[in-house]
The first five atom37 places (N, CA, C, CB, O) and aatype in JSON, in Angstrom:
{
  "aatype": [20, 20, 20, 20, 20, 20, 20, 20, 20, 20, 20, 20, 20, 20, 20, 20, 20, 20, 20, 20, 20, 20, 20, 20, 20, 20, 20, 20, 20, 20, 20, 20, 20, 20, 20, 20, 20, 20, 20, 20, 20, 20, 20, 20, 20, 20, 20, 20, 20, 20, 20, 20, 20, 20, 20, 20, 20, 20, 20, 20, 20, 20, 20, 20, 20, 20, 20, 20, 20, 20, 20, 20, 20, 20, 20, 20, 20, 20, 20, 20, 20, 20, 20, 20, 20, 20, 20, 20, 20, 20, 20, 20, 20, 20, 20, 20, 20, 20, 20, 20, 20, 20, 20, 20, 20, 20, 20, 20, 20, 20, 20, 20, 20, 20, 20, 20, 20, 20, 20, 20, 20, 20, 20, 20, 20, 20, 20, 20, 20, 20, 20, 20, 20, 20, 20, 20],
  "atom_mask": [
    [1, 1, 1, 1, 1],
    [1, 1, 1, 1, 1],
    [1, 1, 1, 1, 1],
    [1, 1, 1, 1, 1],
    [1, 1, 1, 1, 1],
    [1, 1, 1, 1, 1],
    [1, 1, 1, 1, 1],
    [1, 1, 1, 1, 1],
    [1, 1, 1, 1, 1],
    [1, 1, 1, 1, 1],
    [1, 1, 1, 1, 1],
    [1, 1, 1, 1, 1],
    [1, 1, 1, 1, 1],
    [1, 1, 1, 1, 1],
    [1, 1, 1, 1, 1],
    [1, 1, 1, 1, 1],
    [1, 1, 1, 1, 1],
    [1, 1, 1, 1, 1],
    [1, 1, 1, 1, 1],
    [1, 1, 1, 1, 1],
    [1, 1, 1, 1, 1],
    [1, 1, 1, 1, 1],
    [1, 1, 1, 1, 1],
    [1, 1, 1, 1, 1],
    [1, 1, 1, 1, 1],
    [1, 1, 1, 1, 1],
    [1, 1, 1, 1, 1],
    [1, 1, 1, 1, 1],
    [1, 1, 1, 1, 1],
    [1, 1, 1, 1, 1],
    [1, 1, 1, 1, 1],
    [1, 1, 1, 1, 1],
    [1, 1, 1, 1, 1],
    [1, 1, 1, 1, 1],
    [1, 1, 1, 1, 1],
    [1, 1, 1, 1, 1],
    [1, 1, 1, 1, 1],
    [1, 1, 1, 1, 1],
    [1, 1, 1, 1, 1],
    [1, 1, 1, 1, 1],
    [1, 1, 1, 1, 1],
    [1, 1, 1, 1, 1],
    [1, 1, 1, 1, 1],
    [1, 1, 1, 1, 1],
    [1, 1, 1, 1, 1],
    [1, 1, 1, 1, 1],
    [1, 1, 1, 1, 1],
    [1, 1, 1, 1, 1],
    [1, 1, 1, 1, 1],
    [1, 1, 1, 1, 1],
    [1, 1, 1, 1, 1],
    [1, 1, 1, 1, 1],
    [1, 1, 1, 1, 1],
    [1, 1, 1, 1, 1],
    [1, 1, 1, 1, 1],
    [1, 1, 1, 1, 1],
    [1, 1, 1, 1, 1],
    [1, 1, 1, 1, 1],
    [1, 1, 1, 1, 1],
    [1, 1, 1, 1, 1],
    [1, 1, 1, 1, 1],
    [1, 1, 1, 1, 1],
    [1, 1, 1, 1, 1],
    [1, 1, 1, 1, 1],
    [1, 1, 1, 1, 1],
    [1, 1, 1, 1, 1],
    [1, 1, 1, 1, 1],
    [1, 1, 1, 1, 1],
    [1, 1, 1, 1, 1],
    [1, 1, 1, 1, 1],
    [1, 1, 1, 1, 1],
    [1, 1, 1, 1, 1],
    [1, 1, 1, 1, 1],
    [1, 1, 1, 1, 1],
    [1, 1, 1, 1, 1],
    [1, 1, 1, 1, 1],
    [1, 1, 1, 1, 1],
    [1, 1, 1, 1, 1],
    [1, 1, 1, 1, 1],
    [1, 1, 1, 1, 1],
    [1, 1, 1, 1, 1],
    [1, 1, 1, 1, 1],
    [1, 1, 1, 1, 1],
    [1, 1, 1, 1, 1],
    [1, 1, 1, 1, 1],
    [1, 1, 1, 1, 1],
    [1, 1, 1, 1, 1],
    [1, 1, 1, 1, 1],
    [1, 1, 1, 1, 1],
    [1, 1, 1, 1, 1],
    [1, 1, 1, 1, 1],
    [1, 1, 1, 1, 1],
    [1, 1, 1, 1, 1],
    [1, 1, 1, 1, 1],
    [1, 1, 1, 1, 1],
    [1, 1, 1, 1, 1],
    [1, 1, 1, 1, 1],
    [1, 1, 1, 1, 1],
    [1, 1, 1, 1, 1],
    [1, 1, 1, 1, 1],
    [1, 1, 1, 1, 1],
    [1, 1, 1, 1, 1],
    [1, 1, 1, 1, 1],
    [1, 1, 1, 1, 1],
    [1, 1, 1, 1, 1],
    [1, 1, 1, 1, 1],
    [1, 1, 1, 1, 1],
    [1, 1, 1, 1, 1],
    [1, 1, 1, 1, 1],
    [1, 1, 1, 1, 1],
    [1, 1, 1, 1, 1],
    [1, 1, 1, 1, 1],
    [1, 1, 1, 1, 1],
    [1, 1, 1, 1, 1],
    [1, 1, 1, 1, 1],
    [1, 1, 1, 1, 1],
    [1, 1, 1, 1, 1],
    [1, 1, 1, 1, 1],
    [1, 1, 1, 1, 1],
    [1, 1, 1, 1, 1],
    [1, 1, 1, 1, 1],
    [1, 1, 1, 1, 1],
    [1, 1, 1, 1, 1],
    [1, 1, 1, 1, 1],
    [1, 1, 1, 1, 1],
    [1, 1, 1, 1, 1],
    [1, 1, 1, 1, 1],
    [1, 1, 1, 1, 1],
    [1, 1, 1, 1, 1],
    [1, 1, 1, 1, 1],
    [1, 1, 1, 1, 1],
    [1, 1, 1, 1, 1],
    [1, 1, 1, 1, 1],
    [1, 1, 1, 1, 1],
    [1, 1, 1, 1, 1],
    [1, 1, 1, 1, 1]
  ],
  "atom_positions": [
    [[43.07, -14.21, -37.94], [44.34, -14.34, -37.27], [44.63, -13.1, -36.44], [45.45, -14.58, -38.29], [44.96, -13.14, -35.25]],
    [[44.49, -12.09, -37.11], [44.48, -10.43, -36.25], [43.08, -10.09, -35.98], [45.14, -8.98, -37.27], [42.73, -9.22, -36.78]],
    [[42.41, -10.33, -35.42], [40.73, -10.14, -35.2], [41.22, -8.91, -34.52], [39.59, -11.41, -34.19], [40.47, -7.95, -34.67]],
    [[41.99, -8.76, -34.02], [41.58, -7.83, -32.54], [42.96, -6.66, -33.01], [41.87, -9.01, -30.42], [43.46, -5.99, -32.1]],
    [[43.55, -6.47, -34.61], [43.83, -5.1, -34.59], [43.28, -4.26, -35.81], [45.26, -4.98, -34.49], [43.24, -4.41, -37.03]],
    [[42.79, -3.07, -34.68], [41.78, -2.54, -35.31], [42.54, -1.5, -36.64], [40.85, -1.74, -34.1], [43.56, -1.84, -37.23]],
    [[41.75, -0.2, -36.93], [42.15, 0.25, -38.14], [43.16, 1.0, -37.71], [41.18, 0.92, -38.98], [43.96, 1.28, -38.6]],
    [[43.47, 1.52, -36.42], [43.95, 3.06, -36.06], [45.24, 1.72, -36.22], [43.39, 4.35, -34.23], [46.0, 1.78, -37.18]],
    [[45.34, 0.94, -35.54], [46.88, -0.08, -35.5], [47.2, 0.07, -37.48], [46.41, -2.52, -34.74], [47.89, 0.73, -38.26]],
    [[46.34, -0.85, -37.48], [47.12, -0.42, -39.08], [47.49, 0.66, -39.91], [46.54, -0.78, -39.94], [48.05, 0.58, -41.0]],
    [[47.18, 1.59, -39.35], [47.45, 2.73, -39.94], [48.61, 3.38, -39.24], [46.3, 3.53, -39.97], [49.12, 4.4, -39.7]],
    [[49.07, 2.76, -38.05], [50.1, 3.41, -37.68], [51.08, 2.42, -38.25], [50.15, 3.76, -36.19], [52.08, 2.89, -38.8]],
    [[50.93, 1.09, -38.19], [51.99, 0.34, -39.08], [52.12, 0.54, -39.92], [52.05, -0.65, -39.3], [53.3, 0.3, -40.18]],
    [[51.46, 1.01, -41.01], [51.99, 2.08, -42.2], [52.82, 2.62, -42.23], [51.48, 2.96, -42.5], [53.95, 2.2, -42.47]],
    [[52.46, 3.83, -41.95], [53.03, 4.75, -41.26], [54.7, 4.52, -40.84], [52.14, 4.85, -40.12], [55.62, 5.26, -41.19]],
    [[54.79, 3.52, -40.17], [55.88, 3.24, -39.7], [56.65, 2.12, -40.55], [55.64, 2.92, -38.38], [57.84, 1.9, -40.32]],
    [[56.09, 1.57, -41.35], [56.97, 0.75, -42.24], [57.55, 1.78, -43.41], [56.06, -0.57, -42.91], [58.55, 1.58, -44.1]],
    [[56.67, 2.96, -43.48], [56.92, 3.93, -44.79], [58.5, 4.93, -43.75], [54.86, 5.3, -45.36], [59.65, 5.08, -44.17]],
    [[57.99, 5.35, -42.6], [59.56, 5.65, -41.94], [60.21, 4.88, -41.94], [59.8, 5.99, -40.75], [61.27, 5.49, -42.13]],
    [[60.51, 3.67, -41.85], [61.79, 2.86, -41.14], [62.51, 2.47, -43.1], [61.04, 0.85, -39.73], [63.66, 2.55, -43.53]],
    [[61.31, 2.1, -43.77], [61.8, 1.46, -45.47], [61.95, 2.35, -46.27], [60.8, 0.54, -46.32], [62.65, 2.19, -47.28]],
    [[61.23, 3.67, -45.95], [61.21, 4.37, -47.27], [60.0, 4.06, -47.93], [62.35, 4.02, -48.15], [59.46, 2.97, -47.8]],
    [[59.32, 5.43, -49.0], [58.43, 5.13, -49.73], [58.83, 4.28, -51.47], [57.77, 6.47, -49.71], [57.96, 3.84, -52.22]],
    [[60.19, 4.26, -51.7], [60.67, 3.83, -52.85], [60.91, 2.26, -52.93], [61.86, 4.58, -53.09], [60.82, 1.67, -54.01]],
    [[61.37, 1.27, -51.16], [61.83, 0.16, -51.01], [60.89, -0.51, -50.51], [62.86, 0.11, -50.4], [60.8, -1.73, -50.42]],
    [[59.87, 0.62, -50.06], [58.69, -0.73, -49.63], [58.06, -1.07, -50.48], [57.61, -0.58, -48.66], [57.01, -1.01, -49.84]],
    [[57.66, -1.47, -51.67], [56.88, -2.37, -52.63], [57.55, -3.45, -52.47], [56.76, -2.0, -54.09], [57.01, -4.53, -52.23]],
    [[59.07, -3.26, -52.6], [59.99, -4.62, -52.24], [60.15, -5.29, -51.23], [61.08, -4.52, -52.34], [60.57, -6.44, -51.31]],
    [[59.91, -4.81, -50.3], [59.85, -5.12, -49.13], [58.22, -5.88, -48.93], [60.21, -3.78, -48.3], [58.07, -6.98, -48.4]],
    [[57.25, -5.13, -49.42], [56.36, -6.03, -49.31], [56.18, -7.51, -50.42], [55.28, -5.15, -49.32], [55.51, -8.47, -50.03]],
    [[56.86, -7.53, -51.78], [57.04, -8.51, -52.64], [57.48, -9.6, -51.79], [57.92, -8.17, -53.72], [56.96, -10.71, -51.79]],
    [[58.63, -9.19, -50.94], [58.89, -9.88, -50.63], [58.82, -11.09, -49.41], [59.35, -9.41, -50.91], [59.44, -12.15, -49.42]],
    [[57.93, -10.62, -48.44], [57.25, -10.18, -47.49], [56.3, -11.55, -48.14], [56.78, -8.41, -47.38], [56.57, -12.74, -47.97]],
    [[55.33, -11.09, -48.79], [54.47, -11.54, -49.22], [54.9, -12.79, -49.68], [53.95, -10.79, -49.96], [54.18, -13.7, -49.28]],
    [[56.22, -13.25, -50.67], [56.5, -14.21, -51.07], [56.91, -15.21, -50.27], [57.12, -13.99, -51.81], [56.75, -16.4, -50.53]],
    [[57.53, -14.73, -49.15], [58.14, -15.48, -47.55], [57.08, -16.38, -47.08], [58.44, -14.27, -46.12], [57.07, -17.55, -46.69]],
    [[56.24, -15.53, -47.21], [54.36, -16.25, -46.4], [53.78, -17.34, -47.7], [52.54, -14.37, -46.18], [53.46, -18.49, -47.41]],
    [[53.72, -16.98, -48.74], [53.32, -18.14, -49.43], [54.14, -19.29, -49.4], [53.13, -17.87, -50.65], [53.56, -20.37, -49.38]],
    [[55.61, -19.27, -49.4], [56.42, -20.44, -49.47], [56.01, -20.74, -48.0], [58.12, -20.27, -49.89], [55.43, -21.82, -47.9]],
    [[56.14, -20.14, -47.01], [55.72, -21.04, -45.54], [54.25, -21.58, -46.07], [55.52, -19.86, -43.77], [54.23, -22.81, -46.16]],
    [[53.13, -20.98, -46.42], [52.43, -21.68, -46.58], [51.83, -23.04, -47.88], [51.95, -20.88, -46.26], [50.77, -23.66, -47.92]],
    [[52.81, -23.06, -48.63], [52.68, -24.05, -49.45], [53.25, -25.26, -48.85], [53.22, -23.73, -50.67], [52.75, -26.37, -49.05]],
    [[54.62, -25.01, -47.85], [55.59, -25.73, -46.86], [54.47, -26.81, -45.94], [56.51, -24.39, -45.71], [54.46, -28.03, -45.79]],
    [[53.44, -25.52, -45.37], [52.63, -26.09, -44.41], [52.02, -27.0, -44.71], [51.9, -25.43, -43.92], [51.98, -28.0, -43.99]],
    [[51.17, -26.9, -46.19], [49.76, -27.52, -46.73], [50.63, -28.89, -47.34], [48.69, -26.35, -48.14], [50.08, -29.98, -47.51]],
    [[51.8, -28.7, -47.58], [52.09, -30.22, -47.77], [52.66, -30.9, -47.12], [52.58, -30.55, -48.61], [53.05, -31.98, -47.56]],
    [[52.95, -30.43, -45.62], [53.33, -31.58, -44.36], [51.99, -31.86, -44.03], [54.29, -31.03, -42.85], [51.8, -33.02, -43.68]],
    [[51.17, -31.25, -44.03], [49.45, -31.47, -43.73], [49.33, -33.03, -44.53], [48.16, -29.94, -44.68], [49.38, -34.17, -44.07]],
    [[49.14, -32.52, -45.92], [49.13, -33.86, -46.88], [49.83, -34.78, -46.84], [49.3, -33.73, -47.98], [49.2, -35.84, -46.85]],
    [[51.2, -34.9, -46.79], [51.88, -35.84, -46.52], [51.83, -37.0, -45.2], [52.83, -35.21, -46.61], [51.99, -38.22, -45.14]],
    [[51.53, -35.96, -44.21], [50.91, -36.93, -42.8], [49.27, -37.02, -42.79], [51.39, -36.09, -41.11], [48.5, -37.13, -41.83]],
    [[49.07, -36.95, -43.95], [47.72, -37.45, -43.81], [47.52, -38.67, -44.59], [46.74, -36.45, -44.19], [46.6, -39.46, -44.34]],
    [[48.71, -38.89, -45.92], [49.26, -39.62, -46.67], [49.38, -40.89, -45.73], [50.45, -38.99, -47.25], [48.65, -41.88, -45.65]],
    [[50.66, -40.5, -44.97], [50.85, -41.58, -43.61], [50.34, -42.17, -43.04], [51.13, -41.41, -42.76], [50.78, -43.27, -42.73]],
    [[48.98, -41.65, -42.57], [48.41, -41.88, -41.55], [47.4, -42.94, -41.87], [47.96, -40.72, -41.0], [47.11, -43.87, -41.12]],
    [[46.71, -42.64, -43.46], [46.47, -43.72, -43.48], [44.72, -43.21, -44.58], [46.58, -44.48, -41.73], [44.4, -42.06, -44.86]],
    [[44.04, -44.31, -44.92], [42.93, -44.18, -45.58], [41.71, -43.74, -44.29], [42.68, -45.64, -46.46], [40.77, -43.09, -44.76]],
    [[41.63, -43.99, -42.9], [40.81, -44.17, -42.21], [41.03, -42.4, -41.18], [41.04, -45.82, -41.55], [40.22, -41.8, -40.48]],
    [[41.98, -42.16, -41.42], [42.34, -40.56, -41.15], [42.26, -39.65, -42.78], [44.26, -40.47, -40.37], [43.21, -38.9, -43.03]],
    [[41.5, -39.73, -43.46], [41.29, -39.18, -45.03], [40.48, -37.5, -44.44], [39.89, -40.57, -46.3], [40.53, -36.4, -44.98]],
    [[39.8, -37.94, -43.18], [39.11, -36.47, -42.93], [39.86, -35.74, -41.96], [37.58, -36.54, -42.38], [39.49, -34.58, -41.77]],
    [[40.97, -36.24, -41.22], [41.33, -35.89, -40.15], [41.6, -34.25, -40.15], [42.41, -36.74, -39.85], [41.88, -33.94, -41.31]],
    [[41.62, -33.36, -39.5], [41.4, -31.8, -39.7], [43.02, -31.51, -38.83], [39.57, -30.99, -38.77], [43.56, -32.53, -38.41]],
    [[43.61, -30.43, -38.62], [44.64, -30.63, -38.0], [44.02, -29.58, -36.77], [46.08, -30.34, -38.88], [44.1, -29.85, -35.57]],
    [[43.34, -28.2, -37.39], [42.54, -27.91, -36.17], [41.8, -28.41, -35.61], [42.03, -27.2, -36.13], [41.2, -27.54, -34.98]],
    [[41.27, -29.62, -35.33], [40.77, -30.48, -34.47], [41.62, -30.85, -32.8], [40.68, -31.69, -35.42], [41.2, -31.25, -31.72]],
    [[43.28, -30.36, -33.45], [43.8, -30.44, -32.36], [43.98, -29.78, -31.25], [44.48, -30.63, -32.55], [44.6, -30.08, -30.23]],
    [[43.21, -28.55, -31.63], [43.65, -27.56, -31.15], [42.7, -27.78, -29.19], [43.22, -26.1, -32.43], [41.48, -27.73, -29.03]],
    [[43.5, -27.95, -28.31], [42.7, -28.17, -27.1], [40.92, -27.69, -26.96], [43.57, -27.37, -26.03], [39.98, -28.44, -26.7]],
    [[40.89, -26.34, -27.22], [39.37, -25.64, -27.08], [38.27, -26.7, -28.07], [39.42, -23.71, -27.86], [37.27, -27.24, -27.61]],
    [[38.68, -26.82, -29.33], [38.09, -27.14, -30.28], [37.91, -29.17, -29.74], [39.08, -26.5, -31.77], [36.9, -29.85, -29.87]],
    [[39.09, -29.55, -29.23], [38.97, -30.96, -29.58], [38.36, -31.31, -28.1], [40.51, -31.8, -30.1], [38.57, -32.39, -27.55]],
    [[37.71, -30.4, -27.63], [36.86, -30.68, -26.02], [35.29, -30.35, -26.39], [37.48, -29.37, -24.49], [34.32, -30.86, -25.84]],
    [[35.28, -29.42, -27.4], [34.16, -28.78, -27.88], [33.35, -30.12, -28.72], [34.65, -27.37, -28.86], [32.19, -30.5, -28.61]],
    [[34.4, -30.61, -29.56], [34.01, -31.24, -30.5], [33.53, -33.07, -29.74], [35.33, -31.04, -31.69], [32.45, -33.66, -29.69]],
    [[34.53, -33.34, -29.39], [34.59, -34.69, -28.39], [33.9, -34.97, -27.4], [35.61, -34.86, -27.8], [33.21, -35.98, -27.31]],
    [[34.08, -33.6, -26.09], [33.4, -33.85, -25.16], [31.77, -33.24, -24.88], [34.28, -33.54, -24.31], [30.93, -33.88, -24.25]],
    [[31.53, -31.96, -25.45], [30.51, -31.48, -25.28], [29.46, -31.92, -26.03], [30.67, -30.44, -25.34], [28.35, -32.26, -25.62]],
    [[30.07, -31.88, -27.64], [29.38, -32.25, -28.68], [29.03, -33.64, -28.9], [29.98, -31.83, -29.64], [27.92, -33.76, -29.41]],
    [[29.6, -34.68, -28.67], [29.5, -35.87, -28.62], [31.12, -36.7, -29.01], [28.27, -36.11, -29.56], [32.17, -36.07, -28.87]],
    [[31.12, -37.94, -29.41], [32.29, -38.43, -29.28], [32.58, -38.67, -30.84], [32.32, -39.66, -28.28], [33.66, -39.11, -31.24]],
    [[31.46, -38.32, -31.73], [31.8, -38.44, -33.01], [30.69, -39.33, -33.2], [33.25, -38.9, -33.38], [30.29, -39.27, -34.36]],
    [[29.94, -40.23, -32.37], [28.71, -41.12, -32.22], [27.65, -40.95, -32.02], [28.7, -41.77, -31.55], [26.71, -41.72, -31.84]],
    [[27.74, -39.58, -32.04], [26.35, -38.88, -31.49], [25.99, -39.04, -29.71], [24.99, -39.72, -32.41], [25.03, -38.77, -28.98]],
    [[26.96, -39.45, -29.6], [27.07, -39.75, -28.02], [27.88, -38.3, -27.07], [28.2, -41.38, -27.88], [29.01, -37.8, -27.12]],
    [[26.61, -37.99, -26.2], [27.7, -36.83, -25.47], [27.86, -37.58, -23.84], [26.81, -34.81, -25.34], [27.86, -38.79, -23.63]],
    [[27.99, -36.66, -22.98], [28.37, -36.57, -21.77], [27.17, -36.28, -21.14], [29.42, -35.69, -21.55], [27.31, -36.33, -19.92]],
    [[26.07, -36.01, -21.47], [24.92, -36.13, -20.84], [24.73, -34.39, -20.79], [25.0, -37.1, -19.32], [23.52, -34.2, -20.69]],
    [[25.26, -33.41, -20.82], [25.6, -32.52, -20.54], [24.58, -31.62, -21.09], [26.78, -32.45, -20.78], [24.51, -30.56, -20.47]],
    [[23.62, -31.76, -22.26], [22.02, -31.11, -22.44], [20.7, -31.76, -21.49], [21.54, -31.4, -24.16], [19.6, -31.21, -21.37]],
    [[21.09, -33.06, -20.88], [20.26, -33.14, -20.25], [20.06, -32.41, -18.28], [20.24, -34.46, -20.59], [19.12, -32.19, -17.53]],
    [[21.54, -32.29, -18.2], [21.76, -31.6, -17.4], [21.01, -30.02, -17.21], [22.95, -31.68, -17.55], [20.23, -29.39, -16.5]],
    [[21.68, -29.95, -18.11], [21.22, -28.52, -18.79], [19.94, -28.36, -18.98], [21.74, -28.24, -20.11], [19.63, -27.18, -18.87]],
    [[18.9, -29.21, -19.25], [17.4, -28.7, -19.14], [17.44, -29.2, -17.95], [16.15, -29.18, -20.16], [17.02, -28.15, -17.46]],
    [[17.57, -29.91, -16.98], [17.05, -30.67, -15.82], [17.58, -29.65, -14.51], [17.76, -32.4, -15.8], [17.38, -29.81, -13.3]],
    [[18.39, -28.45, -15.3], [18.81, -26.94, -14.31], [17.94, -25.84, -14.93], [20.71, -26.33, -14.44], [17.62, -24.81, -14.33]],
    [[17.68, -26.07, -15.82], [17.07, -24.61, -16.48], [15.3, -24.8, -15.89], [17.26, -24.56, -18.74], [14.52, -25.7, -16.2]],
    [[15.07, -23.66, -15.01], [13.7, -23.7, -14.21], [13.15, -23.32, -15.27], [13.38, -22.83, -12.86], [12.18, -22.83, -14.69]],
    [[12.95, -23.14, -16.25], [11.96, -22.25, -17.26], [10.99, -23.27, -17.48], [12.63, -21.62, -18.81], [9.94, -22.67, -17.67]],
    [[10.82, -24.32, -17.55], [10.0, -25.5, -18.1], [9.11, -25.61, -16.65], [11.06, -27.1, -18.63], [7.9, -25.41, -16.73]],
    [[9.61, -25.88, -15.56], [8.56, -25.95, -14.01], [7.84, -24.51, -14.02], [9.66, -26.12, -12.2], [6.62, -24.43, -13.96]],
    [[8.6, -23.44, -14.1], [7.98, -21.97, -14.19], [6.84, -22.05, -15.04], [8.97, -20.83, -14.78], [5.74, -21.85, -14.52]],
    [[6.94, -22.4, -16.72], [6.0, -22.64, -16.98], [4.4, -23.14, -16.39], [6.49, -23.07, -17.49], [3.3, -22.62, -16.21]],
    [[5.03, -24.4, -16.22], [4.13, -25.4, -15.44], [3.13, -24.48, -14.38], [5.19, -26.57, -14.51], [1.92, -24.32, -14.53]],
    [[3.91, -23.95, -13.36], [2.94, -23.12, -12.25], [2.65, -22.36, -12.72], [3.26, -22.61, -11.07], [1.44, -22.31, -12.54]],
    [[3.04, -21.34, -13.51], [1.94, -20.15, -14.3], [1.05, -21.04, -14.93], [2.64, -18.99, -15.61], [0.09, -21.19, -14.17]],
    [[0.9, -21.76, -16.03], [-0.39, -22.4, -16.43], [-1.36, -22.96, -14.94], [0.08, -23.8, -17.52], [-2.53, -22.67, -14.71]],
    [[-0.61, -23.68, -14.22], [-1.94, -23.96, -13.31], [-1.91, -22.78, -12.26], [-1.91, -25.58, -12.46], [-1.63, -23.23, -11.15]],
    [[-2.05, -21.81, -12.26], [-2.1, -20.61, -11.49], [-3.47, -20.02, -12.45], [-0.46, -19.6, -11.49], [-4.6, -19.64, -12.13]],
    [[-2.73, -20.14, -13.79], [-4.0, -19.67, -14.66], [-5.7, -20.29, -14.98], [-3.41, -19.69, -15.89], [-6.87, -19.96, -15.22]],
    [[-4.95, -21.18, -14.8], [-6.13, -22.25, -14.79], [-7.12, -22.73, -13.21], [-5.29, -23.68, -15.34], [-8.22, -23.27, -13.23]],
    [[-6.37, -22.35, -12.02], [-6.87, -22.26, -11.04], [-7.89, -20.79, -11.1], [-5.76, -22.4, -10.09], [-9.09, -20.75, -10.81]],
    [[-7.09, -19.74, -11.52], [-7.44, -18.49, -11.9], [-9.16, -18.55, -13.05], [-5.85, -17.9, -12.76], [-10.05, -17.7, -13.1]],
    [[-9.09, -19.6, -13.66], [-10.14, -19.28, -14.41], [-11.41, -20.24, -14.37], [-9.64, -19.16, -15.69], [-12.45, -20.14, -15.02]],
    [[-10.9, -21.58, -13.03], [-12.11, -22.08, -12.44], [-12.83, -21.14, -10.92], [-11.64, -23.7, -12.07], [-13.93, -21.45, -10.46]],
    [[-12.28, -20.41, -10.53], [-12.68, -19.7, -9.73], [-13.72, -18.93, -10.03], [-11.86, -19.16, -9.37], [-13.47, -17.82, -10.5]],
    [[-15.24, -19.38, -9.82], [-16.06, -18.23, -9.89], [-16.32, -17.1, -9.35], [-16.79, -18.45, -9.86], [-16.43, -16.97, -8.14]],
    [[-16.44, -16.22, -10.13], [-16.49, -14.52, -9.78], [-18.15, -14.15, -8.96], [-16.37, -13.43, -11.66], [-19.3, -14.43, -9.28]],
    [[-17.5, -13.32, -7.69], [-18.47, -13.6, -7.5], [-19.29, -11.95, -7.3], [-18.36, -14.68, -6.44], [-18.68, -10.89, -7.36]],
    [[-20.33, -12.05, -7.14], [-20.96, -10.35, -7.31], [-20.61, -9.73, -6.31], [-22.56, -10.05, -7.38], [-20.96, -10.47, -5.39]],
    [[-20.04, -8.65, -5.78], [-19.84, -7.99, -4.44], [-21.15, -8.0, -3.31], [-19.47, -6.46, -4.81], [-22.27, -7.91, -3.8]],
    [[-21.09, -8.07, -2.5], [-21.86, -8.29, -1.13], [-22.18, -7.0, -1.18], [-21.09, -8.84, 0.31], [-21.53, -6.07, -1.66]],
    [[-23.31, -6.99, -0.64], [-24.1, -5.62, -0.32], [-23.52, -5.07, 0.93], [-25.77, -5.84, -0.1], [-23.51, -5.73, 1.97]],
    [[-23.07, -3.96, 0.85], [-22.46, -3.16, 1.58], [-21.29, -3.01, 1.74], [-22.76, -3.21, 2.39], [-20.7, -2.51, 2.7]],
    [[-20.91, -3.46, 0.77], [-19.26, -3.9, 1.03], [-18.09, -2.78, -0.02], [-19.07, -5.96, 0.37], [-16.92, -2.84, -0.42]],
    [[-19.03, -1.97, -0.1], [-18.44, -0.95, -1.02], [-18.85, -0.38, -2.29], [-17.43, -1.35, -1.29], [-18.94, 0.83, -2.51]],
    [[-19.08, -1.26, -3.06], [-18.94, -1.77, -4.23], [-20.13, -1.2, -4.86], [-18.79, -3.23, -4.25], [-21.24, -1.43, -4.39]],
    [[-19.92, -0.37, -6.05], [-20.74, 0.24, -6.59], [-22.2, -0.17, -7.24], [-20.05, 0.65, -7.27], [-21.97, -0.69, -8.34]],
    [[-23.46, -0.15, -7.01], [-24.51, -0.85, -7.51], [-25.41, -0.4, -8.32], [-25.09, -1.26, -6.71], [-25.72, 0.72, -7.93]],
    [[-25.88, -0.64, -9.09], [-26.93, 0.53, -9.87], [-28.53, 0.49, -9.02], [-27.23, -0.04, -11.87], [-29.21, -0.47, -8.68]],
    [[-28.7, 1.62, -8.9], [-29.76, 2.22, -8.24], [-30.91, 3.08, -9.75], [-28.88, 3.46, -6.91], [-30.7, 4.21, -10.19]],
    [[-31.73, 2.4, -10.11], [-32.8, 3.44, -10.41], [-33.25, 4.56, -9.61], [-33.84, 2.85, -10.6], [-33.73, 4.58, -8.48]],
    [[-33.0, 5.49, -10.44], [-33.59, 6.71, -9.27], [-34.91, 7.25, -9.78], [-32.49, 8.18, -9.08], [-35.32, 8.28, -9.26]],
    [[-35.77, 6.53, -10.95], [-36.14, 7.73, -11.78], [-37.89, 6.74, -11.02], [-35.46, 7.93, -14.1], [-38.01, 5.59, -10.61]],
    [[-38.96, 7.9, -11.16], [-39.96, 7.5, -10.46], [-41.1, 6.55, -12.09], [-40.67, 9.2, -9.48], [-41.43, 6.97, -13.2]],
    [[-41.26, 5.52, -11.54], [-42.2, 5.13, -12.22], [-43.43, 5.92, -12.47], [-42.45, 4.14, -11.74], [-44.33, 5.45, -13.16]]
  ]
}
């Protein structure tokens, strides 16, 4: 829920709950604090249940973060429709990704590369030759 505050934040909220409460009233302050958040969340988990109650035997899995826009495009549209059915959208996706044709021409580059016979250098053409020098 707080991913993104780091330690130095919490430590100044310390800090600053111990100025503004006191070191004697904040245990109470956090009791209480603490007790506020469980009653919201016991509140939550049983409107969850109850409209899931409602809704019916055929919504028994229904998630409520499913609703959440990012997730229910992720899940629906990219991922498929729940049918294993998507939008075509991996075949796209290899049928853009050059890595598979790249392949392809390096192997026959290589393979052109290794029917090509080698051939001995031409006389005079540079190319170092062994010479006996030694007299029979």
């Amino acid at each position: 829920m707080f991913s993104d505050v780091g330690p130095m934040e919490l430590v100044t909220l310390a800090v600053l709950a111990v100025l503004l409460f006191g070191p004697d009233r904040l245990p109470e302050i956090i009791q209480n604090v603490s007790g506020f958040l469980r009653k919201v969340r016991e509140l939550s988990e049983s409107a969850k249940e109850e409209i899931r109650s409602e809704l019916g035997p055929e919504f028994k899995d229904f998630e409520f973060e499913d609703l959440h826009p990012k997730t229910f495009v992720r899940k629906h549209v990219l991922d498929g429709n729940g049918l294993g059915e998507g939008l075509g959208l991996d075949e796209v996706r290899s049928a853009l990704d050059p890595r598979a044709e790249l392949a392809q021409v390096a192997e026959a580059v290589r393979e052109a590369a290794d029917e090509t016979p080698q051939e001995d250098p031409a006389p005079g053409s540079g190319a170092a030759t062994h010479i006996d020098l030694r007299k029979p």
